[in-house]
C-alpha positions as CSV (number, residue, x, y, z in Angstrom):
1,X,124.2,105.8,98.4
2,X,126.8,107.6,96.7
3,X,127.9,105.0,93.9
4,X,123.8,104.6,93.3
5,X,123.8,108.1,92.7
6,X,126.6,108.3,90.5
7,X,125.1,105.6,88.7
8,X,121.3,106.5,88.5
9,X,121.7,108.8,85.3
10,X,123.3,106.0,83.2
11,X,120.3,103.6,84.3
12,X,117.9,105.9,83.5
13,X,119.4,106.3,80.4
14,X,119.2,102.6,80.1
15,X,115.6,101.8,80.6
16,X,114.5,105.4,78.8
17,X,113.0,103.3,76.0
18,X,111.4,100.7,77.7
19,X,109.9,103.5,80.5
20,X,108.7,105.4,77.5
21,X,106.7,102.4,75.9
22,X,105.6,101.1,79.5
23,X,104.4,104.9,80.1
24,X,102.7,105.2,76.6
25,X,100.7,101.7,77.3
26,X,99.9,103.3,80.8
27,X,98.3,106.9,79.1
28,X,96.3,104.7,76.9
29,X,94.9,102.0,79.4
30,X,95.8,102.8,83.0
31,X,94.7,100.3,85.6
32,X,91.6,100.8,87.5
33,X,93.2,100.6,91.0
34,X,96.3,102.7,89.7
35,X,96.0,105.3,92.0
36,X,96.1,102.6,94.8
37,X,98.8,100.7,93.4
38,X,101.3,103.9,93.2
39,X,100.5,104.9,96.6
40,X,101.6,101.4,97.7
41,X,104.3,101.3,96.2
42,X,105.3,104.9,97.0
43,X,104.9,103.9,101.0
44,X,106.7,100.6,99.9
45,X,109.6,102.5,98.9
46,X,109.9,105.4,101.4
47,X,109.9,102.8,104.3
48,X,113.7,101.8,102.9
49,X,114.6,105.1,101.3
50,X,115.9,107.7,103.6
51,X,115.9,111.2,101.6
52,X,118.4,112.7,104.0
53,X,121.5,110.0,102.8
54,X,120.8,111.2,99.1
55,X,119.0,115.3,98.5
56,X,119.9,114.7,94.9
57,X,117.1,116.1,94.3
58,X,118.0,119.4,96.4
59,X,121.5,119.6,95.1
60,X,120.5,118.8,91.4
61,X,117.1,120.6,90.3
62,X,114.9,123.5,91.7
63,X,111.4,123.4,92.4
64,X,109.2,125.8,90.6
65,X,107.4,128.6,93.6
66,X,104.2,129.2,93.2
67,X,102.4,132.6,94.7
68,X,101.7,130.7,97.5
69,X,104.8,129.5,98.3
70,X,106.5,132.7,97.8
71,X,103.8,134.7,100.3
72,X,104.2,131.3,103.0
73,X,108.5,131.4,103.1
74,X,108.4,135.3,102.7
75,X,106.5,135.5,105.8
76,X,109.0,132.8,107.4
77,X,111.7,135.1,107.1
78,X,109.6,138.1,107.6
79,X,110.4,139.3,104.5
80,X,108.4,141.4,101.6
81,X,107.6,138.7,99.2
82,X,109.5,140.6,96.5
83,X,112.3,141.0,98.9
84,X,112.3,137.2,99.0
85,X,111.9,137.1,95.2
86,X,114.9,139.5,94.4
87,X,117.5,137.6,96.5
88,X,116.4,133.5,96.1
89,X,114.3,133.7,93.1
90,X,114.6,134.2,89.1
91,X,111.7,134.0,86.2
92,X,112.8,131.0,84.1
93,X,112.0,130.7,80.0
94,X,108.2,129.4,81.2
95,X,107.8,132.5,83.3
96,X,107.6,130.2,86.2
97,X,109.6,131.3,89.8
98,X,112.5,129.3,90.8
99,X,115.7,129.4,92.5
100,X,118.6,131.3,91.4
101,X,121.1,128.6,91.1
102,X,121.7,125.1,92.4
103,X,122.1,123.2,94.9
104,X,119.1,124.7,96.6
105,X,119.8,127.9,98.8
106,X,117.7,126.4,102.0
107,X,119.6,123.1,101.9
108,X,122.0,122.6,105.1
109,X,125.5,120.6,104.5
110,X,123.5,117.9,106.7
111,X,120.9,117.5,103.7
112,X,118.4,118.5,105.9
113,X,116.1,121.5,104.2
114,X,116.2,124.7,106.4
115,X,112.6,125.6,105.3
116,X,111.5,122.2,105.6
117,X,108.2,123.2,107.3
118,X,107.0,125.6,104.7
119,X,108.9,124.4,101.6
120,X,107.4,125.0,98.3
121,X,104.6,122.1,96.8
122,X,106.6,121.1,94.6
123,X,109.5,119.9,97.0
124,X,106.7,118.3,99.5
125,X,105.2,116.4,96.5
126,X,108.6,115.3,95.1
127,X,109.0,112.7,93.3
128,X,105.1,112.9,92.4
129,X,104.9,108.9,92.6
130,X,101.7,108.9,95.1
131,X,100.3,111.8,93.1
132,X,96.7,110.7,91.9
133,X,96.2,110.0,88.4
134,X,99.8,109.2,87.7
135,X,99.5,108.3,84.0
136,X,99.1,112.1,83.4
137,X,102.8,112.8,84.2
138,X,104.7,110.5,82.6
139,X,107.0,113.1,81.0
140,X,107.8,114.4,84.7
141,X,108.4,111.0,85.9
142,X,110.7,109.9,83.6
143,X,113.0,112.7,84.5
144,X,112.4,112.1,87.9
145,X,113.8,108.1,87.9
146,X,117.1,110.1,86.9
147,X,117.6,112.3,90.0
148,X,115.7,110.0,92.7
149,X,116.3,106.9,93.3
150,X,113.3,105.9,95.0
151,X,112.0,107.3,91.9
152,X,113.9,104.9,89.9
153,X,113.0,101.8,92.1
154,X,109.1,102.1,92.3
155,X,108.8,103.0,88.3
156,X,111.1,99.4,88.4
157,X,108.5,97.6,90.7
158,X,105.3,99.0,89.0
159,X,106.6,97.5,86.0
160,X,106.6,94.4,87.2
161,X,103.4,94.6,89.1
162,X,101.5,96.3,85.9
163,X,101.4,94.0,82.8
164,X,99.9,94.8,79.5
C-alpha cells in the first residue's frame, strides 16, 4: 500500500489532462444511469480497498466541520462547542471550520478514526464517488484520485465503462 501511496500523486499528475477532458465531456453529457454506475463502481471498489491499510486521506487533508458536526463531536466530548472550536478547529481563507493542522487530531497510530461514530460529513462521504449527481464535482474529484486510491481506481474504471 505504501509504494501505491507514494506513487498516487505522480499518476494523478499523469492522467490530470485526460481526467480533465473525460470530466468536461461528463458536465456536458452525463449518462442517464450515472448515478447508478458510480454507486457500482464505488461498492466495486470498496469491496478490495481497505481504508484502514492507507488514511491518506486522514494524514494528508482535513475535512471542512460544519455546525452540525461541531454541536454532534462537542457533545461527544462533552464539551462547549466553542471549547471544541478553540482547541481542534481554525477558520480557513473561505471562512469555512477545519482542523488545526495535519494529520487529523482524532486519527489513532492504528489508522483507525477515534470519532469515527460521529465524524464530520465530509469524512463519512469521502471520497464523494457514490455521491449523486457526480458530474457536479469534478473539480473535487480530481483532487481526490491524488490522495485516495480507491479514488484513483474507480475514476480509471469509469473511464472505461463511460465512452463518448
Amino acid at each position: 500500500m505504501q509504494e501505491q501511496l507514494d506513487n498516487l500523486p505522480e499518476r494523478a499528475k499523469d492522467k490530470h489532462k485526460e481526467n480533465k477532458e473525460f470530466f468536461k465531456k461528463l458536465k456536458k453529457k452525463p449518462p442517464k444511469q450515472l448515478d447508478y454506475i458510480m454507486q457500482e463502481l464505488h461498492e466495486e471498489e470498496f469491496e478490495k480497498t481497505d481504508c484502514l491499510t492507507c488514511a491518506n486521506c486522514c494524514k494528508t487533508t482535513g475535512p471542512l466541520f460544519t455546525d452540525k458536526d461541531i454541536q454532534r463531536i462537542s457533545k461527544h466530548f462533552r464539551m462547549k462547542p466553542s471549547q471544541f472550536i478553540d482547541q481542534y478547529l481554525r477558520i480557513d481563507e473561505d471562512n469555512d471550520y477545519v482542523l488545526k493542522s495535519v494529520p487529523c487530531t482524532f486519527l489513532g497510530a492504528d489508522n483507525y478514526c477515534m470519532i469515527y461514530d460521529v465524524r464530520p460529513k465530509a469524512c463519512r462521504e469521502f471520497p464523494h464517488t457514490d455521491r449523486k449527481k457526480f458530474q457536479q464535482i469534478s473539480n473535487l474529484t480530481m483532487k481526490n484520485v491524488a490522495i485516495c486510491p480507491a479514488a484513483f481506481n474507480i475514476v480509471e474504471t469509469m473511464k472505461k465503462r463511460i465512452k463518448f
